[in-house]
C-alpha positions in Angstrom: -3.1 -11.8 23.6 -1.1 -14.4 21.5 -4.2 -15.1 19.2 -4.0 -10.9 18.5 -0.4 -11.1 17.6 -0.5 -14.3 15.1 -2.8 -12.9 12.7 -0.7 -9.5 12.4 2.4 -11.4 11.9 0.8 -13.6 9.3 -0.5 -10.7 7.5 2.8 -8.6 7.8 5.1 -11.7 6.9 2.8 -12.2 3.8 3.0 -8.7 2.7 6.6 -9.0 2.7 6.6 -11.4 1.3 4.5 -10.3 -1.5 6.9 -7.3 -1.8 10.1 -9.4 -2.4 8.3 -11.8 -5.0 7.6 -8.6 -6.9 11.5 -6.8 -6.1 12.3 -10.2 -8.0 10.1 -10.2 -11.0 11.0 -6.7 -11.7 14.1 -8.2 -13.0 16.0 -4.6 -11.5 18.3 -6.3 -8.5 21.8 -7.7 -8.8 22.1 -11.6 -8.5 23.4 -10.8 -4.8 20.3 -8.7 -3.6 18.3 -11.3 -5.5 20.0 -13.9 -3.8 19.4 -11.7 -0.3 15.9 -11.2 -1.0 15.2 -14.8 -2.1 16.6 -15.8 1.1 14.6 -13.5 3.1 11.8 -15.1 1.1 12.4 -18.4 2.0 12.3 -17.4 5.5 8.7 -15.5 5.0 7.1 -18.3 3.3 8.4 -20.7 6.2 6.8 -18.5 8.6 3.5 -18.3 6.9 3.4 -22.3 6.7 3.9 -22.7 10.5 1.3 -20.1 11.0 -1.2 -22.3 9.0 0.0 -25.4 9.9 -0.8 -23.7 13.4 -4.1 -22.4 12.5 -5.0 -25.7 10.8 -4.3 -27.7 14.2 -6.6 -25.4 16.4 -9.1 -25.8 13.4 -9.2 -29.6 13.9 -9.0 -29.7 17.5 -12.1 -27.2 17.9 -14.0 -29.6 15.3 -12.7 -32.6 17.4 -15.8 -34.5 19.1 -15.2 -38.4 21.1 -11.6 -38.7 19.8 -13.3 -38.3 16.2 -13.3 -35.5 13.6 -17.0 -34.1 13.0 -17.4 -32.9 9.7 -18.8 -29.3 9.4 -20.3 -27.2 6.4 -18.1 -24.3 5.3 -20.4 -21.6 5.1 -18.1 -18.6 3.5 -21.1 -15.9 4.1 -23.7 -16.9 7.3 -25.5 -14.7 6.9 -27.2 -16.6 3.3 
């Protein structure tokens, strides 16, 4: 049930956090929202890093063969 939830939450905290990147470039909030809202930010885009770094760690532990990394093709469409 955790798997379900991690994606969501990356793809929420990301949407946020493309929301506030573009509150910011519109140029329209005070300094203290934009200091608010760069904050909040700050917290999204840590978020999203421990959710890859995450992601990247079950990545390398499914590859993981003997104690060694097995190098695989990335095929983006397998269906080709």
């Amino acid at each position: 049930m955790a798997r379900k939830k991690a994606a969501p939450d990356f793809e929420h905290s990301l949407a946020e956090l493309q929301t506030l990147v573009e509150r910011l470039e519109s140029g329209e909030l005070s300094l203290e929202d934009s200091l608010t809202a760069f904050e909040q930010g700050i917290g999204l885009t840590r978020e999203c890093q421990a959710a890859l770094a995450q992601a990247e760690q079950k990545v390398q532990i499914l590859l993981e063969r003997d104690g060694e990394l097995e190098p695989a093709p990335f095929d983006a469409d397998p269906t080709a």
